[in-house]
N, C-alpha and C positions, 0 to 999 in steps of 0.2 A: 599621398602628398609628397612632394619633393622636400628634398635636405634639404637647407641651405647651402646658395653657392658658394661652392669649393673655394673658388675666389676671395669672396669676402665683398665681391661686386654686386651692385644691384643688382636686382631678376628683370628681366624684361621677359614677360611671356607674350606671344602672340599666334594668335588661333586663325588661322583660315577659317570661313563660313562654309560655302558652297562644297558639302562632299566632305566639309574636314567636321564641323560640327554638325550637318544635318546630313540625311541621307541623301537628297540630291539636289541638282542645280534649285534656285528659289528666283527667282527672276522672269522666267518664263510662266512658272505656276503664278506668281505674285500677279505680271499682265493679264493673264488667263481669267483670273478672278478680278481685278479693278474692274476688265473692261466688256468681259460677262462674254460669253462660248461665242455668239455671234460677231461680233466685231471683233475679239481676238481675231476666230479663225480668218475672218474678211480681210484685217491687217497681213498675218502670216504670212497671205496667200502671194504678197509682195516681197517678200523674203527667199520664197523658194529658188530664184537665178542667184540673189548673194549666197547662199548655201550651197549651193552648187558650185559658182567660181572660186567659194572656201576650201570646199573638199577637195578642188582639182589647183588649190595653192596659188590660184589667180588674186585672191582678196584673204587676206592676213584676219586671225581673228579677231582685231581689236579692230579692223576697221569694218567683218562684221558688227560686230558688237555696236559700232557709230550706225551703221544704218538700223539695227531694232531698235533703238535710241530713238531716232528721227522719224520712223516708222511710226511707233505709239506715241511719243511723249511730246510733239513738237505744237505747240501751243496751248498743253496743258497747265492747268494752275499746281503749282509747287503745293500748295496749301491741299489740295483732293488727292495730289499722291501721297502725302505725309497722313492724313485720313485714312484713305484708304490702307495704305501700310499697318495702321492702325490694327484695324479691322483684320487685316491679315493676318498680323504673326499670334493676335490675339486666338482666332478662328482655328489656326495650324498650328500654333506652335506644339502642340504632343507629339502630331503626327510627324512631323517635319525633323526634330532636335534629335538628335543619338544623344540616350539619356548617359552613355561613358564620358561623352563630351563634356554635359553638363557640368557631371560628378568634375571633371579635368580642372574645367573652367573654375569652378568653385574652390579646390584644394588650390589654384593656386591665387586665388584672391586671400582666402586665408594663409598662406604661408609670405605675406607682406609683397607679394611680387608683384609689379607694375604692368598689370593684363590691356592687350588691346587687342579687338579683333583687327585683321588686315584684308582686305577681299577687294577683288574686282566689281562687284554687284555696286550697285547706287546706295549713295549714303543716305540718300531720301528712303528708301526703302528698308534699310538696316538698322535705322534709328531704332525701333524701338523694340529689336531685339535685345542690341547692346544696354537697351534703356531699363529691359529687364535682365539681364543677367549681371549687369551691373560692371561694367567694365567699359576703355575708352573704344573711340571707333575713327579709324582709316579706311577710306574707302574713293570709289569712283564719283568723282564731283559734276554735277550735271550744272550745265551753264544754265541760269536763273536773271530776266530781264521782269522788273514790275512784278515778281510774282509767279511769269510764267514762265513755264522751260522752254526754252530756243531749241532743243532737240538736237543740240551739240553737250560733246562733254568738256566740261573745263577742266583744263588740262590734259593729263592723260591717264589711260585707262590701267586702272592700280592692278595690273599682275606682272610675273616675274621683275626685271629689273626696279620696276617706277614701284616695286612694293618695299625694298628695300632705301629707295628714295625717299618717298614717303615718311620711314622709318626718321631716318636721317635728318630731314626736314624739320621733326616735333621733338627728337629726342638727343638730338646732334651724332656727334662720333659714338656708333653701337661697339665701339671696343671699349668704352666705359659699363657696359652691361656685361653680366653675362645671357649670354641671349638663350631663349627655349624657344622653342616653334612646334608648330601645328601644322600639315601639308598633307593636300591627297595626287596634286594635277601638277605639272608642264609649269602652271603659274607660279606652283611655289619653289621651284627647284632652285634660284638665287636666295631666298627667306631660308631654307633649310642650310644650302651650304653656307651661308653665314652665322648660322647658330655652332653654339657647342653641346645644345643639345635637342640635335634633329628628331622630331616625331613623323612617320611617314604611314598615311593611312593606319594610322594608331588606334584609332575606333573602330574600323572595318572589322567585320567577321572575316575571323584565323589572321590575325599579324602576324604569326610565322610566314605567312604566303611573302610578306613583301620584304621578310626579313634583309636581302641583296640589297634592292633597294634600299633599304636603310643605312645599310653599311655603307654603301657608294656615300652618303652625306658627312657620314660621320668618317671620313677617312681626312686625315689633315697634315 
C-alpha cells in the first residue's frame, strides 16, 4: 500500500486497463466472443487494407480504431453490448486480470485514494469491470442514437493526450492531486509524465527490464 501523499494533497490514482491491469488487449477478445468465431473473422476480413495502411503510417491508430468501430458495432443495440459485456468479463475475468494489478487496485482503494480507470477501449464494454472492482471509469464513448450505436465514437478516442483531457474534464486542475498512474503503451506516455508517481508496466514479469523506461517519466 502506498504512504500517504507527501503533499498532504489528494490521491488521484489511475490504472490503465488494456496491458496495464490485464495481460493483453480485451477488445478484440471481447468482439471475438459477442459475435461468435464466424462473423468475427467475416468482419476482420475488412480490416486487413486498414491495418495495413496503419503499419505503413497511411491511417493513424485512432482512426484505425474508428473503422473496427464501424466495422462491428454500427447498428448495434447498446443494451446487447452492455449484455454481452456482461457475460464477458464475468466468463474471463481470472484469465484476463494480473492478479498484482488487482492487489494494486485494491491497496489503493483502501489507502482513501480517488481510483479511476483511464483506457482507450469502450466504456460499453469496461463497465462492469470497473463495476467489479469498484472504482470510477474514463473511457472511449461510443455515439448512441435510440439505443443504437451509429458506429462513430463520440468524441475522441481516450489515449495519450485526450486521456489526460478527460482527466481534467471530471476532476479539473490535476495540480490539486497528487497524481499515481498505471501505464504499459505509447497511449499512456502523457498520463505518466503528468503523475508524480509514474508506474510503467509495473505488473509485467521482471520490472527491472523497463526500469529506463520508468526513470524517463519520473525525471522532472
Amino acid at each position: 500500500m502506498h504512504a500517504p501523499s507527501p503533499s498532504e494533497k489528494p490521491v488521484l490514482s489511475v490504472f490503465d486497463f488494456d496491458g496495464t491491469l490485464t495481460h493483453s488487449d480485451s477488445f478484440v477478445p471481447f468482439l471475438r466472443f459477442a459475435f461468435g468465431k464466424r462473423i468475427f473473422t467475416l468482419k476482420m476480413l475488412r480490416l486487413v487494407l486498414p491495418t495495413l495502411r496503419c503499419f505503413s503510417r497511411r491511417l493513424t491508430r485512432d482512426e484505425l480504431k474508428e473503422v473496427l468501430i464501424t466495422t462491428f458495432l454500427t447498428g448495434v443495440e447498446a443494451r446487447w453490448v452492455e449484455e454481452k459485456a456482461k457475460i464477458f468479463c464475468s466468463r474471463y475475468w481470472a484469465k484476463m486480470m494480473r492478479q498484482e494489478g488487482l492487489q494494486a487496485v485494491e491497496a489503493e482503494i483502501d489507502s482513501g485514494a480517488e481510483v479511476t480507470l483511464c483506457s482507450a477501449s469502450p466504456e460499453l464494454v469496461l463497465r462492469p469491470f470497473t463495476d467489479r472492482l469498484g472504482i470510477k471509469l474514463i473511457g472511449t464513448q461510443l455515439d448512441v442514437k435510440d439505443g443504437i450505436l451509429t458506429g462513430k465514437i463520440s468524441g475522441n478516442n481516450c489515449r495519450c493526450g485526450q486521456k489526460i483531457a478527460r482527466l481534467k474534464h471530471i476532476y479539473g486542475d490535476l495540480s490539486a492531486y497528487h497524481l499515481r498512474a498505471w501505464g504499459d503503451s505509447r497511449g499512456d506516455y502523457e498520463l505518466l509524465y503528468a503523475a508524480q508517481e509514474p508506474h510503467w508496466r509495473h505488473f509485467h514479469r521482471n520490472p527491472a527490464k523497463y526500469e529506463k523506461r520508468r526513470k524517463q517519466f519520473s525525471v522532472r
